[in-house]
C-alpha positions in Angstrom: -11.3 10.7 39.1 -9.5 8.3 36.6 -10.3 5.3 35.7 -7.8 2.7 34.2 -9.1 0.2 31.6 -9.0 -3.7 31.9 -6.2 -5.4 31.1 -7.9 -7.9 28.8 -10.9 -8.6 28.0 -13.7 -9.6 29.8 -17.0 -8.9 31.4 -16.7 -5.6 33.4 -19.4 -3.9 36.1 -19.2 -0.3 34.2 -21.0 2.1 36.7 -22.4 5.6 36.0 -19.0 7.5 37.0 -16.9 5.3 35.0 -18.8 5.3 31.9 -18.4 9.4 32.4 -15.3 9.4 32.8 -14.2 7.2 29.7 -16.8 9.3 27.7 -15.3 12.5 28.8 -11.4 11.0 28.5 -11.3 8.2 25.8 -14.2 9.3 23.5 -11.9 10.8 20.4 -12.6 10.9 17.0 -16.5 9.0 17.0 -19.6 10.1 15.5 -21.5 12.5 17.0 -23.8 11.0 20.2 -27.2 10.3 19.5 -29.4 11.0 22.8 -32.4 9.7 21.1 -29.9 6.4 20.8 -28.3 6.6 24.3 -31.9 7.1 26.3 -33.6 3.8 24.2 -30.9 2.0 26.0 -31.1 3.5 29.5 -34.6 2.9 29.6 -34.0 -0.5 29.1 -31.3 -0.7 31.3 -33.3 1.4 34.0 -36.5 -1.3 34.0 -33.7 -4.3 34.7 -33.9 -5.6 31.1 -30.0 -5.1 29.7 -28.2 -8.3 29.0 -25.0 -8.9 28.8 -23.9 -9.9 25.2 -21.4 -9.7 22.9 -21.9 -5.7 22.2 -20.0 -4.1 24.8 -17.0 -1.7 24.7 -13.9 -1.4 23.1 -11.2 0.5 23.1 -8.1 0.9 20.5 -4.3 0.4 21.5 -4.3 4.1 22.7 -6.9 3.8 25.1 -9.8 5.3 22.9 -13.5 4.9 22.3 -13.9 2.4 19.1 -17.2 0.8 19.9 -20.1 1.7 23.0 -20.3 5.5 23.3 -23.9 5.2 23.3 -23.7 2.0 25.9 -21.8 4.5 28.0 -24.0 7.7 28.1 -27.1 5.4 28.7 -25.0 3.9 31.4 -25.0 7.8 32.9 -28.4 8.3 32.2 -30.1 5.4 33.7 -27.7 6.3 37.0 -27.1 2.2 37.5 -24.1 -0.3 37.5 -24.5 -2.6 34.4 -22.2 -5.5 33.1 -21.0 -5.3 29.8 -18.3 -6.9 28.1 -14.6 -4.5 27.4 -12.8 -5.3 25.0 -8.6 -3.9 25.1 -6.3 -3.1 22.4 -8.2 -3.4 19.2 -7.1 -2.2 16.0 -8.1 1.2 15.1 -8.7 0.2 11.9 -11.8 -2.0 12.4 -13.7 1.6 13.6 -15.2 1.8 9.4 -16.6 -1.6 9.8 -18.4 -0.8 13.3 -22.0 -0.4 14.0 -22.4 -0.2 9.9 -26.6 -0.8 10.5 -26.8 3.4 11.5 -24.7 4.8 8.1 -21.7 6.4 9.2 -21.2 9.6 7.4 -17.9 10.0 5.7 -16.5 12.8 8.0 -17.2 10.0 10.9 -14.8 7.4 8.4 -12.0 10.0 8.1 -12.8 11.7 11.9 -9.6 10.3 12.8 -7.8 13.3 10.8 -8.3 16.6 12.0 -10.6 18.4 10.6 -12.2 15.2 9.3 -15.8 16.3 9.0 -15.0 19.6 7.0 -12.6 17.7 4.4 -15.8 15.3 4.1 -18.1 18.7 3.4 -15.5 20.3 0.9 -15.0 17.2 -1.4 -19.0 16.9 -1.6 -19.6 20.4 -2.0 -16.6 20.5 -4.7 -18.2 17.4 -6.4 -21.3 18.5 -6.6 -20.3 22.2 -7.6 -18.0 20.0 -10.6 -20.9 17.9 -11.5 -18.6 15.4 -10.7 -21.7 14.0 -8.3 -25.3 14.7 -8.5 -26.7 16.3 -5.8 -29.1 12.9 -5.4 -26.1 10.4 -4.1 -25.5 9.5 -1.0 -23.3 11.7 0.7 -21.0 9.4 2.3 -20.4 7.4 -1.4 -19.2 11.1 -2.7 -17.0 12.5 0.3 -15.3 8.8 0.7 -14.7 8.4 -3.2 -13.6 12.0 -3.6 -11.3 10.9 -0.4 -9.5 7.7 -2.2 
């Protein structure tokens, strides 16, 4: 079953079978799920306590997943209708600046690309291997400098 999104944006009622299907059809190119994540929030959702804020969903000019992957699999896992605000047509652009208190990892920054993940691995591994980077810093500050 499809699913169209909203045409602007606005407070939506996202039940269980639409958040799977615009997890399973508009989720490209985001970090890896975190269960551990996505259950916190269906538990809270499940005992009535979700509020509708400003977090919600949003989705870039082509119809993808920028923001709320983890809103939507909670959404599936707590098996109940919640409200949350969608958001249309956003820049793909703003997806670096998103959710930046859980570190993205660099692959996640450059995901967009194919094969984004093992570019991120091969320019750390090649700076470390150059002594270029120590093996102690961060991994995202070495794959997104060795990337720009």
């Amino acid at each position: 079953m499809t699913f169209p999104l909203p045409t602007t944006d606005g407070p939506t009622t996202i039940t269980p079978d639409i958040a799977q299907t615009w997890l399973y059809d508009r989720n490209k190119g985001n970090r890896s799920l975190s269960m551990q994540t996505a259950q916190r929030y269906a538990d809270v959702m499940t005992t009535g306590r979700w509020q509708l804020t400003h977090q919600g969903i949003a989705f870039d000019t082509d119809g993808n997943i920028l923001d709320g992957q983890h809103r939507l699999l909670a959404v599936v896992l707590a098996k109940t209708p919640v409200d949350m605000w969608v958001f249309v047509n956003k820049d793909r652009a703003s997806f670096s600046v998103l959710d930046v208190g859980r570190r993205r990892q660099a692959g996640q920054l450059i995901n967009t690309t194919p094969y984004g993940m093992v570019a991120a691995a091969a320019c750390r591994f090649l700076g470390v291997i150059d002594g270029v980077f120590p093996r102690t810093v961060a991994r995202t500050s070495v794959a997104v400098r060795a990337m720009t």
